[in-house]
Structures are given as structure tokens and as C-alpha cells.
Backbone as CSV, one residue per row, in Angstrom:
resi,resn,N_x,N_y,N_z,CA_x,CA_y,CA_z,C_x,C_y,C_z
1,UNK,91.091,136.303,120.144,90.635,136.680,121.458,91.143,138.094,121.743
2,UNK,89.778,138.892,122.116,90.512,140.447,122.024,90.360,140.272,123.985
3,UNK,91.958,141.581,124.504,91.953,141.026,125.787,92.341,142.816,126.109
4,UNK,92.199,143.564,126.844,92.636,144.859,127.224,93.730,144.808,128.422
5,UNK,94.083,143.945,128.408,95.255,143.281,129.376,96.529,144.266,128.745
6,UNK,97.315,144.869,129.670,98.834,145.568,128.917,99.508,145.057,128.391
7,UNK,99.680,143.732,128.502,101.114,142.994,128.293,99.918,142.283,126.766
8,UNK,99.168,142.213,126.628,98.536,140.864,125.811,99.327,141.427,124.099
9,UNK,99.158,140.019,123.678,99.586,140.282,122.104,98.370,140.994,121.193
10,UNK,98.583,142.005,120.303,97.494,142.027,119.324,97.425,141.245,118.309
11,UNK,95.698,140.791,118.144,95.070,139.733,118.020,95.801,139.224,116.265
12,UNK,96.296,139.912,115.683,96.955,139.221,114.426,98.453,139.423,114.568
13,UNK,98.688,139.343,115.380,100.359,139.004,115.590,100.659,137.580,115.813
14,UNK,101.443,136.985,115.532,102.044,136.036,115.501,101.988,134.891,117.096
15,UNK,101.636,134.196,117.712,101.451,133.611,118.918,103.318,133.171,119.286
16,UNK,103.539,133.487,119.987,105.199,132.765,120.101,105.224,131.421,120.399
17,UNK,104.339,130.691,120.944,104.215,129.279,121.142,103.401,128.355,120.086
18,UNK,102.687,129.095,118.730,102.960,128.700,117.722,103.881,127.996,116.501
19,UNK,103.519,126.832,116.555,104.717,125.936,115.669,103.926,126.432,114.044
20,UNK,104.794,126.286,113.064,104.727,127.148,111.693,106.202,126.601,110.938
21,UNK,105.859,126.126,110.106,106.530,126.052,108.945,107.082,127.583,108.433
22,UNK,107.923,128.149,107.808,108.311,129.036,107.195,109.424,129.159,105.812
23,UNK,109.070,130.018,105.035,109.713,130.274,103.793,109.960,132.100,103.412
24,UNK,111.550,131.977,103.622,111.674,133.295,103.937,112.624,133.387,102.781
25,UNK,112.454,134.892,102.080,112.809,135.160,100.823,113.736,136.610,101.102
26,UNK,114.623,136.706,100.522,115.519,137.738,101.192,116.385,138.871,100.095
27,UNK,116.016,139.729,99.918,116.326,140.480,98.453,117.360,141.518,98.685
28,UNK,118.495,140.903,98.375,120.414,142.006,99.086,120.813,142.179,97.916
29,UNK,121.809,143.554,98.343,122.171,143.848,97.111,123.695,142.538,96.767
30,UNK,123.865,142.376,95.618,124.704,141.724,94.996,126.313,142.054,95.925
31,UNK,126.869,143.371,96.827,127.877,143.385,96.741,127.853,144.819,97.847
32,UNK,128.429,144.780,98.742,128.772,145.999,99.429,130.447,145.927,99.498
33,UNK,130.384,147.842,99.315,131.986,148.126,99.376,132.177,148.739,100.649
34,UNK,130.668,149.383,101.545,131.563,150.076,102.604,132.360,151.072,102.691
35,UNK,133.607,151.096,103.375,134.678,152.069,103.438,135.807,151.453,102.477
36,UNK,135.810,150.742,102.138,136.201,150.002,101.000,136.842,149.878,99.431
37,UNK,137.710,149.809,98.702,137.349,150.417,97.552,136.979,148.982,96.331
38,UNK,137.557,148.102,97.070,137.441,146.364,96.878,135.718,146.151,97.321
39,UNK,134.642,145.777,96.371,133.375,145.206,96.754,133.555,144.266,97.530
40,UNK,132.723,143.449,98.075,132.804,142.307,99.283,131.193,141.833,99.057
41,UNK,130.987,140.300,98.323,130.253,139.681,97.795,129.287,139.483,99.321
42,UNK,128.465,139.592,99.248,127.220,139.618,100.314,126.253,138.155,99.837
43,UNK,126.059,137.359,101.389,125.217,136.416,101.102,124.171,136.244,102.476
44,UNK,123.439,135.423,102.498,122.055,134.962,103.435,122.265,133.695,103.955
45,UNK,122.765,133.931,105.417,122.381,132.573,105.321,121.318,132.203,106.982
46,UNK,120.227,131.354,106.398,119.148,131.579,107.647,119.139,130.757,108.073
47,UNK,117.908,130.412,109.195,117.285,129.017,109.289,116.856,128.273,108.593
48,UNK,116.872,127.044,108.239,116.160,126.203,107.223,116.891,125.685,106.103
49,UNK,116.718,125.404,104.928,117.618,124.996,104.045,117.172,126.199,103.300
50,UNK,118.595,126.066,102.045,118.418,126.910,100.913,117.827,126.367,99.862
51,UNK,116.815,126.993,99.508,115.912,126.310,98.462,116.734,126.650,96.911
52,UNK,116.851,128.019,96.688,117.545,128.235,95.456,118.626,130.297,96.028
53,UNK,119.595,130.375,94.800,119.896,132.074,94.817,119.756,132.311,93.339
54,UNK,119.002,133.112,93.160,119.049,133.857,91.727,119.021,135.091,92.184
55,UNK,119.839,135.518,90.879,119.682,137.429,90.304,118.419,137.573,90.300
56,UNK,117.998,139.061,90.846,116.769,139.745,90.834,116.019,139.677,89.422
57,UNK,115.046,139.550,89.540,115.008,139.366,87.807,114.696,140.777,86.894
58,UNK,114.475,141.692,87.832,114.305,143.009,87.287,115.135,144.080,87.637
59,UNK,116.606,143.832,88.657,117.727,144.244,88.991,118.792,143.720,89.323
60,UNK,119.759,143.453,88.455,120.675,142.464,88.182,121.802,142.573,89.243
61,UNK,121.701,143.704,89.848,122.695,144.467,90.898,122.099,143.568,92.152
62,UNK,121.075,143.037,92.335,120.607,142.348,93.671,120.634,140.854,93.516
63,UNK,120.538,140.061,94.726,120.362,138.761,94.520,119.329,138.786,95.630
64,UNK,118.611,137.071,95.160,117.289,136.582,95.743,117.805,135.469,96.186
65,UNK,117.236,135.126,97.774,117.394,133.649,98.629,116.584,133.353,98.713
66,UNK,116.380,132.281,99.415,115.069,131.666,99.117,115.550,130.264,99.771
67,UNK,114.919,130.556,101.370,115.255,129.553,102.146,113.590,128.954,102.852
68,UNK,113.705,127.585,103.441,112.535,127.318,103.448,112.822,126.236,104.902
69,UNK,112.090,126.645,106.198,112.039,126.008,107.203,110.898,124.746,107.365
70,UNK,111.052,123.633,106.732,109.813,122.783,107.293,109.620,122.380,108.072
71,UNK,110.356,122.263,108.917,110.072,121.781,110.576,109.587,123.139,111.195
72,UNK,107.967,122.605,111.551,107.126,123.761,112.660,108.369,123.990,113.368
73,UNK,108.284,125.641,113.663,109.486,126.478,114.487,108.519,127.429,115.263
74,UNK,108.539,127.653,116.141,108.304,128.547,116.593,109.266,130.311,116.266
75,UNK,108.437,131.599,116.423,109.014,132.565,115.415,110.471,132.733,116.274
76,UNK,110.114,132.849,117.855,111.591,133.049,118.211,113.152,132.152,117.866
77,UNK,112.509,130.871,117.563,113.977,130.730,116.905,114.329,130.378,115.035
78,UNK,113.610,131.526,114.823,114.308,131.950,113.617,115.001,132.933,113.208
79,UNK,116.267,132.578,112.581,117.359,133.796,112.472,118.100,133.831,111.405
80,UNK,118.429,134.696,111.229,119.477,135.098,109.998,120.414,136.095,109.832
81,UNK,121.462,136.039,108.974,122.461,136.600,108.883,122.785,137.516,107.402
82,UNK,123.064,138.626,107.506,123.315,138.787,105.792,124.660,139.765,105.804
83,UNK,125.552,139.394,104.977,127.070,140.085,105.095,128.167,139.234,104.249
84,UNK,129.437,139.926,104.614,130.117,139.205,103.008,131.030,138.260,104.296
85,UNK,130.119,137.151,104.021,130.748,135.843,104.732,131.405,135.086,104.196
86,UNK,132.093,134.299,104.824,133.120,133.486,104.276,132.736,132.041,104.961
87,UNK,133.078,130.810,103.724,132.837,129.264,104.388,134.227,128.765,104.900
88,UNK,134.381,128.835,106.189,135.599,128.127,106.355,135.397,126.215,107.013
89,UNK,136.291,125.301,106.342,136.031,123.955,106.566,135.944,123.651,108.254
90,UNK,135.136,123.004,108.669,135.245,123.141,110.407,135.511,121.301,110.640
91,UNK,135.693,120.235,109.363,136.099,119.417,109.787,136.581,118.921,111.000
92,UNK,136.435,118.390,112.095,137.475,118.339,112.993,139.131,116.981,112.605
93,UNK,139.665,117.907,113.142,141.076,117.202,113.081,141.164,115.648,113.234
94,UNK,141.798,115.018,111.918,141.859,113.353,112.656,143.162,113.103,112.026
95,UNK,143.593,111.916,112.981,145.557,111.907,112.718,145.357,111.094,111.222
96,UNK,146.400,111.060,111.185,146.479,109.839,110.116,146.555,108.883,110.091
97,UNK,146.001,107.535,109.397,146.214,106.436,110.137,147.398,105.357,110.306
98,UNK,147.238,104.792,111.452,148.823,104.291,111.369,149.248,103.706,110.714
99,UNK,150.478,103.391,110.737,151.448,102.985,109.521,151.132,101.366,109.355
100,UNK,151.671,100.941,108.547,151.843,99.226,108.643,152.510,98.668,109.130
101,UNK,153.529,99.137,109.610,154.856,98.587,110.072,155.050,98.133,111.181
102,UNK,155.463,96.302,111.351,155.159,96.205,112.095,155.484,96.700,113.819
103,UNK,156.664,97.793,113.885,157.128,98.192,114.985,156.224,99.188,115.657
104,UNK,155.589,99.719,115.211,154.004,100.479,116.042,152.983,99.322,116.123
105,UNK,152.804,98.548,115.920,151.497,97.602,115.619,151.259,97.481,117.236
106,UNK,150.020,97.079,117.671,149.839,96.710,119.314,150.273,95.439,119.358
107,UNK,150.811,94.303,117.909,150.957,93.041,118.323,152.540,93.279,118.507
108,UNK,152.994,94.147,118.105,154.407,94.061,118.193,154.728,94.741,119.872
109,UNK,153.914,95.395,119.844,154.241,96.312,121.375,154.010,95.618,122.459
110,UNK,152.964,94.336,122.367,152.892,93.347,123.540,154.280,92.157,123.332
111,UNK,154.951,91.817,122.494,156.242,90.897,122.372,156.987,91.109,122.671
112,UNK,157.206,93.018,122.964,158.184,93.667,123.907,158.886,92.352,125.260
């Protein structure tokens, strides 16, 4: 739909209230040093799952991602990140479990 309206989208742009599957492929170099003199391993990480990472196959200095959204998304919430990230465990904290003995037990604490 062609519209001479100011604000309107042009007609092969993307609709934002369009749901769409997506598969987004992402080609970084292997390693930035920056100000640096230590490299700092560079990775991708997007929306969707990671399908596979391989070396470039015709520049060994780059790597390839290759992530793939199957749940229709609309374009605004897709995002990504690329930089020398780090996985830290976000487990949340759980005590340990209690002892056997019977002087903590709740049957011992009601005989009080």
C-alpha cells in the first residue's frame, strides 16, 4: 500500500507488528585487542538459540554465528550483543541441606 502520509513506512520495509520467524548470521572478527596488548576473545550472543559457531571458511581470523529465532517475533524485539563476554553461573543461592541429627530435626524441636 503506497501512502504519501509523512510518518508512513516505505512499502518494503519491514511492518513492526509483523510476527516473522528469523535466522540471523553474524560474521566478527575472531579476537579484539583494543588498547590492549592481551587479545580478548569476542562472541554473539542474540535472540533465539544458537544454531552452530564456525571459523569463516575463507578467513580463519573471523568467526560465524548462526542463531535462529522460531518463535514469530516481531523486528522490535530482536537484539544482540557482540564483545569479549564472559559466562558467569547465575544459579541462585540454596543452603545446604540439613543435617540428620536429631537436635535440628522439627521432631526434636517440638519435645522441647
Amino acid at each position: 500500500m503506497l501512502t504519501s502520509h509523512a510518518f508512513s513506512l516505505h512499502p518494503l520495509s519491514v511492518c513492526l507488528d509483523w510476527l516473522s520467524a528469523w535466522e540471523l548470521e553474524f560474521i566478527i572478527p575472531e579476537s579484539s585487542t583494543g588498547n590492549h596488548l592481551k587479545p580478548f576473545p569476542l562472541t554473539v550472543v542474540a535472540s533465539g538459540e544458537l544454531i552452530k559457531q564456525i571459523i569463516h571458511p575463507t578467513d580463519p581470523c573471523k568467526t560465524v554465528f548462526y542463531y535462529s529465532q522460531a518463535i514469530p517475533t516481531s523486528v522490535q524485539h530482536i537484539a544482540w550483543v557482540v564483545g569479549p563476554l564472559t559466562v558467569n553461573d547465575q544459579t541462585p543461592y540454596q543452603p545446604p541441606p540439613p543435617s540428620s541429627s536429631s537436635e535440628t530435626s522439627p521432631m526434636a524441636l517440638g519435645k522441647i
